[in-house]
N, C-alpha and C positions, 0 to 999 in steps of 0.2 A: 668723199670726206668721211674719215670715220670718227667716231666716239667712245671713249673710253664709259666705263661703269664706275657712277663715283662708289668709291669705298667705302664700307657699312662707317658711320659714326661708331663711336669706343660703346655708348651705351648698345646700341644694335649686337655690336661684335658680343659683349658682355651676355646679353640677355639670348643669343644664340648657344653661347659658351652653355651658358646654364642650363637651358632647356636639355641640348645633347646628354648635358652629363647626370640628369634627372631621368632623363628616359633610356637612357645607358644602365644606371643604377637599377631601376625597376624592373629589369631582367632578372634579378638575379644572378648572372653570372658574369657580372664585371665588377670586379671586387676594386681596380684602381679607378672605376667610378667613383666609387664611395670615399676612396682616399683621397680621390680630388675634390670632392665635395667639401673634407671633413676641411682640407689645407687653403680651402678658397673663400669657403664662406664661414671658416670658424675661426681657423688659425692666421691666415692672411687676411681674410677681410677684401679680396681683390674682387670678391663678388657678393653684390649686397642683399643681406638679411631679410631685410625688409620688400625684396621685389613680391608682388603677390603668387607669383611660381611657386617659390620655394615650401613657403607651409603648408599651401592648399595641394600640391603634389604629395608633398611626405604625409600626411592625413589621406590620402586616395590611395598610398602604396602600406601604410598601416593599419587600412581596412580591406585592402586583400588579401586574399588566402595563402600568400606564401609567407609562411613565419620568418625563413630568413631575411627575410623584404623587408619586412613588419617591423623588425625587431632594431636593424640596421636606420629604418627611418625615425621611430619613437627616438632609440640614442639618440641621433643628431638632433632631432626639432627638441626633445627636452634640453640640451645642454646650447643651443643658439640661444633658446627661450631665457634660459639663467644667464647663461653671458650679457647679452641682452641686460636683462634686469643689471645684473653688475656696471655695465660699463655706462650706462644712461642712468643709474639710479632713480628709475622712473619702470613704470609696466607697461610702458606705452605698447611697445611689440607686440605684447600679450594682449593689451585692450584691442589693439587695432583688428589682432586676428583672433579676435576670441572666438569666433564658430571654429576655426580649423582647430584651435587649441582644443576645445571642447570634444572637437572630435577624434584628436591625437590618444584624449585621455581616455577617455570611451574605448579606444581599440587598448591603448596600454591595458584596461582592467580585464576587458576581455581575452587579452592572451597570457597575462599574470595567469589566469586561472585554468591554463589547459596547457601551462610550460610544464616538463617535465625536468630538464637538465635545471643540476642544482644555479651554475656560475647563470645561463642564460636569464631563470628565474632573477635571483639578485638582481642584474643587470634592467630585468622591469622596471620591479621594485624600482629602481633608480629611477626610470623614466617616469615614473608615477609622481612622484614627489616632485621632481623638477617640472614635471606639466603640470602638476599646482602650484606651484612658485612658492611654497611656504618654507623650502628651506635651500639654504645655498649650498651647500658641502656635502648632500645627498652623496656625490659621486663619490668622497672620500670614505663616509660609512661606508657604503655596498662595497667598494673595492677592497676595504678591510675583510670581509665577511669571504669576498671570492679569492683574495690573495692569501688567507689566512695568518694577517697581520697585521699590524701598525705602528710603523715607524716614526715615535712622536718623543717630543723633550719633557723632561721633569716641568711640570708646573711651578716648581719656585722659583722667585721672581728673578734668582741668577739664573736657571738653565741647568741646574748643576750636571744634568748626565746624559744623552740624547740614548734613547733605547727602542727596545721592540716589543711589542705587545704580543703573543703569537698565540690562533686561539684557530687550531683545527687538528690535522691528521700526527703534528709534533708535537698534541699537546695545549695545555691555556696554562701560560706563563708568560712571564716579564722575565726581561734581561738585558743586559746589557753589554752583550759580548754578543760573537757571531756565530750564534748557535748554528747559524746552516753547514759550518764546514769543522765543528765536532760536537760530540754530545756530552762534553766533560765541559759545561757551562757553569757560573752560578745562577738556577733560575728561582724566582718569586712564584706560587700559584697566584692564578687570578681569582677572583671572587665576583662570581656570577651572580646576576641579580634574581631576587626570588622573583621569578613568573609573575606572581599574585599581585606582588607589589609596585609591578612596572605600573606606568600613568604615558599619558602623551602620545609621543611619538615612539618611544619603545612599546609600549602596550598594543599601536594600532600594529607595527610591523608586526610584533611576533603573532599577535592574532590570527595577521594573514598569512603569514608561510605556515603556520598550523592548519590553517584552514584550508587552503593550497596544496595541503600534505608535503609539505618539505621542512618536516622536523631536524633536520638535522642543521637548516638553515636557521630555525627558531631557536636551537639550542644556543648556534652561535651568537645567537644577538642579546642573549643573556649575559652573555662573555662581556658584549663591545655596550651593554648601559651597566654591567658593574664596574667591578675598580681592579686596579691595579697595584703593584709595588712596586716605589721609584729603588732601584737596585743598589742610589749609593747614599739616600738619604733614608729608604725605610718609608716615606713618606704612601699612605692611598691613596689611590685619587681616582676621580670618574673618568674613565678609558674614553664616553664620549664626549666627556667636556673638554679632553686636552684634542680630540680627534677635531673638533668645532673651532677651538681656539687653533689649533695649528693650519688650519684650511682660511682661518681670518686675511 
């Protein structure tokens, strides 16, 4: 007489799935770990957020020594952590695992301050902010600052003219043409905010990328809390208020 092996139950199967692709991941060198991580447990949802695997792992691989490990786990547990908070309107996720958060952020400060690459540095930054959960659209600022733009709409209440904010190596201007493919555009300069006068969350960022030695990071974020010009109304406006409202 023989016997078959019953087959793992879907949570087994799941919580199998996970573990592999966590410890996959934590080599370093399986980069479609990480992309199935990102499409499983962030963008699909087919594997769940909440298992205690998930944060207490990525907090043990963003307080090891391999930056790129580090770096790769902070993104993901800051940006589940905000989703999270978004899709539950609650902080439950984050109360539940607040030692691992605690110590997600902890490593996030301590590799802010010994990044050298400007985009990697920003990308922290991001992860700081979203492991304190004080703001939602973190990702949108930073990716302005490393893409060297933002593509955001007139603040008047019609929309009048969807444009670009562009604030690095082409330049800090507004526009509203496709400046990348000629340089016979109409542009606005921007108006960058005075240093001294920044408060909040502009003041603590640029603090720290000053403090961090990535001036050139600090200058940008001058850029992205002054203002701009809407190119068909003339209108100013605060580059990060329409960046906050457009991530709404």
């Amino acid at each position: 007489m023989t016997t078959s092996v019953p087959a793992p139950r879907t949570d087994d199967a799941d919580s199998d799935r996970l573990k592999s692709l966590l410890e996959r991941a934590a080599t370093g060198r399986e980069g479609q770990a990480w992309s199935d991580l990102w499409t499983e447990l962030y963008h699909n949802g087919t594997l769940d957020v909440a298992d205690p695997l998930v944060l207490h792992t990525l907090a043990d691989m963003a307080e090891a020594e391999k930056a790129d490990v580090a770096a790769s786990a902070l993104h993901l547990a800051g940006a589940l952590l905000v989703q999270a908070d978004r899709r539950y309107e609650t902080r439950n996720l984050r109360h539940r695992y607040a030692p691992e958060t605690a110590r997600l952020l902890g490593a996030a400060n301590r590799w802010r301050q010994h990044t050298a690459g400007r985009n990697d540095y920003c990308h922290l930054l991001e992860a700081v902010l979203n492991l304190e959960g004080d703001i939602h659209w973190a990702e949108d600022l930073l990716w302005g600052v490393v893409s060297e733009e933002y593509e955001l709409e007139c603040p008047e209440p019609e929309g009048c003219v969807s444009l670009w904010v562009v604030l690095g190596e082409r330049g800090f201007f507004s526009t509203a043409e496709d400046y990348a493919l000629s340089d016979d555009v109409e542009t606005f300069p921007l108006h960058p905010a005075d240093p001294r006068a920044l408060e909040g969350l502009g003041r603590r960022l640029y603090d720290l990328a000053l403090t961090d030695g990535h001036e050139e990071v600090a200058r940008a974020l001058t850029y992205a809390f002054g203002e701009a010009t809407c190119p068909e109304c003339r209108q100013r406006f605060s580059v990060v208020g329409q960046v906050a409202a457009c991530s709404g």
